[in-house]
C-alpha positions as CSV (number, residue, x, y, z in Angstrom):
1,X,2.8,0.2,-0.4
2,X,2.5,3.6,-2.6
3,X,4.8,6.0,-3.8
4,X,5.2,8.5,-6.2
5,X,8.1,9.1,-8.7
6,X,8.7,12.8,-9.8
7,X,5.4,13.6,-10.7
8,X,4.7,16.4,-12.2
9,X,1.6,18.1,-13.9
10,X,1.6,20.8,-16.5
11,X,-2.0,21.9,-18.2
12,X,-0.2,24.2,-21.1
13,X,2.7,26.4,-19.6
14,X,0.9,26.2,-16.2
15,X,2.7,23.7,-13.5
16,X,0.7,22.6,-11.3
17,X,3.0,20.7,-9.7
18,X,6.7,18.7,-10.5
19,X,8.5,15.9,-9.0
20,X,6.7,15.0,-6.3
21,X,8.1,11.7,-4.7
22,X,6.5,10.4,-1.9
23,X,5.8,7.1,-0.2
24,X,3.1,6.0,1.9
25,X,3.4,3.4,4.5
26,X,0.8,1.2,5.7
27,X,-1.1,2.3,9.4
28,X,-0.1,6.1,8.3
29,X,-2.8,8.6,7.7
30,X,-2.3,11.7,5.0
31,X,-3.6,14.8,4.4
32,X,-3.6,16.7,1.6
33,X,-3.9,20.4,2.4
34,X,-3.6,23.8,0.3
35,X,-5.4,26.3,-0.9
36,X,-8.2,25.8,-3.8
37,X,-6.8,25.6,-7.3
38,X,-3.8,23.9,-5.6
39,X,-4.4,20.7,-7.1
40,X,-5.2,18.8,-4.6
41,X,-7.9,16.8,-5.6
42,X,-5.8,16.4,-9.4
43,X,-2.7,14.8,-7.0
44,X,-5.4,12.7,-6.1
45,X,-6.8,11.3,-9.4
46,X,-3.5,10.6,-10.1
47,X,-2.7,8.6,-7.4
48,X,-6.2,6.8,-8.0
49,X,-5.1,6.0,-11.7
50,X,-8.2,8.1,-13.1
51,X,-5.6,10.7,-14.3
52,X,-2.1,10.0,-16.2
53,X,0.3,12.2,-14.9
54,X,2.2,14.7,-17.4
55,X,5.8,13.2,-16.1
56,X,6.6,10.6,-13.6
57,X,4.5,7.1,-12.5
58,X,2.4,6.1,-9.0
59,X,3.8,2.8,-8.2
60,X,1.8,0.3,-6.1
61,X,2.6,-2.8,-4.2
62,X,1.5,-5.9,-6.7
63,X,-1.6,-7.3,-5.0
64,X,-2.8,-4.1,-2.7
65,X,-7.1,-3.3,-3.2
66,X,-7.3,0.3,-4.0
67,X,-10.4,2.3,-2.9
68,X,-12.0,5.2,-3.8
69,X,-14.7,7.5,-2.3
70,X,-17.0,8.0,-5.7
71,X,-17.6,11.8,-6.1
72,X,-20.7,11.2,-8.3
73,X,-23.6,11.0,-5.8
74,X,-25.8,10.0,-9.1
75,X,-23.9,7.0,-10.1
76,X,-26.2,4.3,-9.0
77,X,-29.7,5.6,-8.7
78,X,-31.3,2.6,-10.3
79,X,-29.3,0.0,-8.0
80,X,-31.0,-1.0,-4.7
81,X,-28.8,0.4,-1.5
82,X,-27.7,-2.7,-0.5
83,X,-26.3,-3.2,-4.1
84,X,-24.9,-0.3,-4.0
85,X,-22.5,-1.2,-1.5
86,X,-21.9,-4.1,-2.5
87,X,-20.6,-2.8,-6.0
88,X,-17.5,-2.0,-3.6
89,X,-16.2,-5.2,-4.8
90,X,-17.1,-5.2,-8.6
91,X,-15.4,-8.5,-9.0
92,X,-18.3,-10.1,-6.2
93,X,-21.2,-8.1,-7.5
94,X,-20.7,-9.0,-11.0
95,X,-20.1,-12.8,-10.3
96,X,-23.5,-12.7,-7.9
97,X,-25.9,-10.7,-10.3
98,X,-24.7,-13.0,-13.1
99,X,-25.3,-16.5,-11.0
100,X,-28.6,-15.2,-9.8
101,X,-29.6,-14.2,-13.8
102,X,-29.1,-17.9,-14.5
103,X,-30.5,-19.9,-11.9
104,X,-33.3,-17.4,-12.8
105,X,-33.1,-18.8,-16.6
106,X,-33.0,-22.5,-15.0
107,X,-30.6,-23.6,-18.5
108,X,-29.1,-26.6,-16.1
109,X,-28.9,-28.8,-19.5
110,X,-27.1,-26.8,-21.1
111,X,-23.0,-27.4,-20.4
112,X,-21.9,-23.8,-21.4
113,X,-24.5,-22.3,-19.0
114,X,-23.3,-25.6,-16.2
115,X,-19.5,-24.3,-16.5
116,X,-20.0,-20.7,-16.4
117,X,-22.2,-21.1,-13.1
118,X,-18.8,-23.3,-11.6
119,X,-16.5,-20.1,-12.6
120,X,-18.8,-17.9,-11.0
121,X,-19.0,-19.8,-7.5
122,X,-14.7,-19.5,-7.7
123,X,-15.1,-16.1,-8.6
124,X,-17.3,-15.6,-5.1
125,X,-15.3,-17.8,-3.3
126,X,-11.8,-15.9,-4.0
127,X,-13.5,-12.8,-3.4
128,X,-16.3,-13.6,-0.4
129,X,-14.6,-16.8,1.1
130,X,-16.6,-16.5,4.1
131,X,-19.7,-16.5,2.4
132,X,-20.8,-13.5,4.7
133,X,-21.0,-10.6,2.5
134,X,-25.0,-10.1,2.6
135,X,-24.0,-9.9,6.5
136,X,-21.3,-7.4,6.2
137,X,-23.3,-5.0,3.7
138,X,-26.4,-5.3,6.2
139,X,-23.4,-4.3,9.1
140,X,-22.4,-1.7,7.1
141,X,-26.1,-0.1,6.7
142,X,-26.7,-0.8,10.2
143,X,-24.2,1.5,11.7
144,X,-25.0,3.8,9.1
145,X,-28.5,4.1,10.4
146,X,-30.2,2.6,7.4
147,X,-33.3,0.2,8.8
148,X,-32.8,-3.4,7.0
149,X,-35.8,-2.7,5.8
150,X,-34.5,0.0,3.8
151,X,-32.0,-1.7,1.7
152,X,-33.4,-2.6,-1.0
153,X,-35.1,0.4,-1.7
154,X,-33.5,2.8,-4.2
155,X,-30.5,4.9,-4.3
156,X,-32.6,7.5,-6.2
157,X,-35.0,7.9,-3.2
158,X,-31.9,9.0,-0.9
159,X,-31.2,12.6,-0.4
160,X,-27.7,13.8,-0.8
161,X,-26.1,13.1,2.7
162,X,-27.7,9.6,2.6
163,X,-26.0,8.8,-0.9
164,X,-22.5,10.2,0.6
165,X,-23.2,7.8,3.7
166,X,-24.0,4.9,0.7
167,X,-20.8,6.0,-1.2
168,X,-18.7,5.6,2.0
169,X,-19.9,2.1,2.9
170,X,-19.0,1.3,-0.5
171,X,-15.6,2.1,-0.5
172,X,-15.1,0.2,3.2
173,X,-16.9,-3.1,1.9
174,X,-13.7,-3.4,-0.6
175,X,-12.0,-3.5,2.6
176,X,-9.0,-1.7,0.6
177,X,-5.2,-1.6,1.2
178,X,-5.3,1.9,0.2
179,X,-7.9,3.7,0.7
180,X,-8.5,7.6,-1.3
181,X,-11.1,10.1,0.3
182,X,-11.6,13.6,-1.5
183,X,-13.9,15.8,1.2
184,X,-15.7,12.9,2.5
185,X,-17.3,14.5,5.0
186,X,-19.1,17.1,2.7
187,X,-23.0,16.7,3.7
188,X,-22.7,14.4,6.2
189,X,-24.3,15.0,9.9
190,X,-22.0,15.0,12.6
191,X,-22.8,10.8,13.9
192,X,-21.5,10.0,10.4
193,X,-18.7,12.0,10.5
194,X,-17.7,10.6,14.3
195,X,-18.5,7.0,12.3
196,X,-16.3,7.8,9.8
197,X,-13.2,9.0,11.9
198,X,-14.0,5.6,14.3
199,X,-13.6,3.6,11.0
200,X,-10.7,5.5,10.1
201,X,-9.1,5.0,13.0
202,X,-9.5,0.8,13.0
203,X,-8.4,0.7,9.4
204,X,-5.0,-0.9,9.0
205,X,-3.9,0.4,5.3
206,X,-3.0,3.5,3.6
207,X,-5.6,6.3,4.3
208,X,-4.9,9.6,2.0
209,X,-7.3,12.6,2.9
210,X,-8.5,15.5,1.3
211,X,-10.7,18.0,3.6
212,X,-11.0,21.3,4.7
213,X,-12.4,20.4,8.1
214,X,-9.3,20.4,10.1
215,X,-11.0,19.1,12.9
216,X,-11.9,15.9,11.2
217,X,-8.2,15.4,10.1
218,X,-7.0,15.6,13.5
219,X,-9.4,13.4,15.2
């Protein structure tokens, strides 16, 4: 589902690290262990596609969701929580805002505004066929410990631990093939960690881990 071919990084003369090949089967979990400065979390932008590697190309199956933990807590301080979340799938949460700004507007003579509103319910559709996303981001909060009557309040009234547990749900509600965690367990309390190795353990996909708690990585 993902592999590597001879990838190597170089900042200057410095190697960081050179043909690495590698491929990751679905069901497996990874962990990427060494010391700091090792390049760890670099291996893992690359395999993420937020980095181009110096030599060599990450090669994923055609098709396969990608997720990523977000390691900017900051990111979405003006979104409500639930949003937040449901940004997981960009696709679905730009189709949604964008249908509810123009039923808002109310243009319903105008063609142009008619046919953009009929791409937007396929967009949904392909993405949420169910229709039961406002139910699974609610599910999500829930287990998280998140009142519903928390979630639309906003991201900027979270502390930091709260915003990590945010940032996780956001990455599951993809539902991702592959799925790309650098120290996710950094300022969470120990129920959210015991969530996140339950959740971990249902997931189906690719999981690649970065974390210095060993315990965590062999739950």
């Amino acid at each position: 589902m993902l592999s590597t071919v001879n990838i190597t990084q170089r900042y200057g003369k410095r190697v960081l690290f050179e043909k690495i090949n590698i491929t990751l089967d679905p069901g497996k979990r990874y962990g990427l262990i060494g010391a700091n400065g090792a390049g760890k979390s670099t291996f893992m932008k690359i395999l993420s596609g937020e980095l181009e590697p110096s030599d060599g190309e990450v090669q994923i199956q055609p098709g396969a969701k990608l997720g990523v933990l977000s390691q900017n807590q900051f990111a979405f301080e003006d979104f409500a929580i639930k949003d937040a979340v449901l940004y997981g799938n960009k696709r679905l949460y730009e189709a949604q805002k964008e249908k509810e700004k123009l039923y808002m507007e109310g243009n319903f003579d105008d063609d142009a505004v008619n046919n953009r509103l009929a791409d937007l319910e396929i967009i949904c559709a392909e993405e949420d066929p169910t229709y039961e996303s406002e139910v699974k981001v609610e599910k999500l909060l829930t287990s998280l410990g998140f009142p519903i009557e928390q979630h639309n309040d906003l991201m900027s009234t979270l502390t930091g631990g709260d915003k990590v547990k945010i940032l996780l749900a956001q990455v599951l509600f993809l539902q991702p093939d592959i799925l790309l965690l650098d120290e996710p367990t950094n300022n969470l309390d120990m129920a959210t960690i015991a969530w996140l190795e339950d959740e971990i353990k249902r997931y189906e996909g690719v999981v690649v881990i970065i974390s210095h708690d060993r315990h965590f990585l062999n739950a």
